[in-house]
C-alpha positions in Angstrom: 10.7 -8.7 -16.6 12.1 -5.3 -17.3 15.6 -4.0 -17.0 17.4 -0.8 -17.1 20.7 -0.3 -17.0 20.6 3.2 -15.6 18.0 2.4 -12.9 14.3 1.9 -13.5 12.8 3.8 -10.7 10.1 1.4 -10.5 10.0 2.3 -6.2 7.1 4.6 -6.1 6.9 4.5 -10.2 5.0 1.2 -9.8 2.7 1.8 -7.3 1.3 4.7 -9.3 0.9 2.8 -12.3 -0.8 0.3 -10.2 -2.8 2.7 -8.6 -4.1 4.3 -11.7 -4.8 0.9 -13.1 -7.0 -0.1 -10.0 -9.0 3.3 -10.1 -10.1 2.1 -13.5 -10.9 -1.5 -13.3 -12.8 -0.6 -9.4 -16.3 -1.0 -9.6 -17.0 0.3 -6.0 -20.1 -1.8 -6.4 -23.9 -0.7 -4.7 -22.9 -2.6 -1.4 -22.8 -0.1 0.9 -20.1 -1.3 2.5 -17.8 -0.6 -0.5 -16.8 2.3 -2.2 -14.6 3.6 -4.6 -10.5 3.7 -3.0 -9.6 7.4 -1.7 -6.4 7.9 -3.3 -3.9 10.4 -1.8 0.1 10.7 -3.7 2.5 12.5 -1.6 6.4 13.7 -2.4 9.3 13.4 -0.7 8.8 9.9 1.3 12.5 8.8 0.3 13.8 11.9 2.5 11.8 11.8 5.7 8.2 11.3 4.0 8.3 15.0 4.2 4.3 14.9 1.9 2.7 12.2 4.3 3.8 14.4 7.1 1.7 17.2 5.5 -1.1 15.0 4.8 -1.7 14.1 8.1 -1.5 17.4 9.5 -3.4 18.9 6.5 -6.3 16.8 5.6 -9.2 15.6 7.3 -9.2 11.8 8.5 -10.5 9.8 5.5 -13.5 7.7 6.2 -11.8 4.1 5.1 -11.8 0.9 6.2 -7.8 0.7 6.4 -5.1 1.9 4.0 -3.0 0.0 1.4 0.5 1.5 0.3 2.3 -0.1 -2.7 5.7 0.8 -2.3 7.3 -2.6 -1.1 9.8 -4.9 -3.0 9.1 -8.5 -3.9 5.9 -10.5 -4.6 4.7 -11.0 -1.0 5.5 -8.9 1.8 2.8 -7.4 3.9 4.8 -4.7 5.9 3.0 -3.1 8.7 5.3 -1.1 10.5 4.2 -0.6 14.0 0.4 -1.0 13.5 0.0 -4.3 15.8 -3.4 -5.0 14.8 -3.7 -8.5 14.8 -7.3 -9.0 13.1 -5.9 -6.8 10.4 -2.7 -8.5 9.6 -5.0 -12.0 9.5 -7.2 -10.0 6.9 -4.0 -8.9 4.6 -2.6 -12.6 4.9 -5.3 -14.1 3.6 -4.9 -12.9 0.7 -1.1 -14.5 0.1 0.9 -11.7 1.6 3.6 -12.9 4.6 4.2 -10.6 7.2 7.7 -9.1 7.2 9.0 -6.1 8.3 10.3 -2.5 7.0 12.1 0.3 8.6 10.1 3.3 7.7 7.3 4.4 4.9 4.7 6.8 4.2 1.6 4.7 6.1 4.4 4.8 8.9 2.8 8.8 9.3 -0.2 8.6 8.1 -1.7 5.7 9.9 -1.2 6.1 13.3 -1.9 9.9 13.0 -5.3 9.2 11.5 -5.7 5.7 13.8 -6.3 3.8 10.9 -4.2 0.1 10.5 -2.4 -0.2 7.0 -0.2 -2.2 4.7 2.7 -1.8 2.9 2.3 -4.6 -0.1 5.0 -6.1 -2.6 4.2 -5.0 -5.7 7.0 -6.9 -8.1 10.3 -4.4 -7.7 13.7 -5.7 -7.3 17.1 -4.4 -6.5 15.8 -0.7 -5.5 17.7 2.2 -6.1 20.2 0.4 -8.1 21.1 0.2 -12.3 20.1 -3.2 -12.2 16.7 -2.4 -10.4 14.0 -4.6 -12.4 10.2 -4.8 -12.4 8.5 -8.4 -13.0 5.2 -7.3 -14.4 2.9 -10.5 -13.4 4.1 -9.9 -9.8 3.1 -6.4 -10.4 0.0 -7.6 -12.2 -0.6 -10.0 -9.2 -0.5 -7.1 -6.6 -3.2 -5.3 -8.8 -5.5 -7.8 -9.2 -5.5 -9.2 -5.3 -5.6 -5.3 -4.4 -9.1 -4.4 -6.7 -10.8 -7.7 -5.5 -9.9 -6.3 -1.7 -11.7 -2.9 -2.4 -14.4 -4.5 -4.2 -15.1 -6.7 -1.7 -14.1 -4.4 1.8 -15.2 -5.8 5.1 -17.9 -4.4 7.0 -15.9 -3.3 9.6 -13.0 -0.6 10.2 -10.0 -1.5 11.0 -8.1 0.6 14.1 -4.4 1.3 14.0 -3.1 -0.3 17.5 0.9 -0.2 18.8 1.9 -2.9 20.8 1.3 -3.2 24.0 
């Protein structure tokens, strides 16, 4: 566990590292079903997610199966926002992550803009925003590995953003 007394900024800190970590150890094996992960970092999502806005408008629809944010507290929250996919949120949970729920995030733009379903996952920060914000690394290292064994192993299939109807 890590500590700081003048606030870690692990919030977005940790999902980059974790990121950069997974674009290294991804094989995007011959399958051609997998690939390697489209990455996309964007600014300002703590006021208004001012860069996914831009994204959305900006860049062409990636051709993925869905999209995984890592920006979520905790060691097992699976946050989808309003994305009421229901064979998607199986698909997250299977891997360990419980369904709860967030106000607002980046994937809160992008996805339904795009129509693709997404996650928000826990990847191992505590007290956010705070001095006594902490990182445990083996939830963070938990995250990572469950994360590369989803995109080296995708499913065949797309999955659709849907709202509830």
């Amino acid at each position: 566990i890590v500590y700081s007394k003048t606030g870690l900024g692990a919030d977005d800190r940790v999902g980059i590292y974790a990121i950069l970590n997974i674009i290294n150890n991804s094989t995007g094996n011959s399958d051609p079903h997998n690939s390697r992960p489209y990455i996309l970092f964007t600014s300002g999502e703590e006021v208004g997610c001012i860069g996914a806005t831009v994204a959305a408008q900006e860049l062409e629809k990636p051709k993925v199966k869905y999209i995984i944010e890592l920006d979520r507290k905790g060691d097992s929250d699976a946050v989808f926002y309003d994305c009421y996919n229901k064979k998607f949120i199986n698909y997250i949970t299977q891997f360990g992550f419980i369904e709860n729920y967030g106000s607002f995030s980046d994937i809160s733009i992008l996805c339904p803009h795009w129509n693709i379903a997404g996650v928000n996952l826990s990847i191992g920060y505590y007290n956010t925003h705070r001095k006594n914000e902490y990182l445990n690394i083996d939830e963070m290292n938990n995250t990572i590995t469950i994360v590369e064994h989803m995109i080296n192993n995708l499913p065949e299939n797309k999955f659709k953003y849907y709202t509830k109807s």
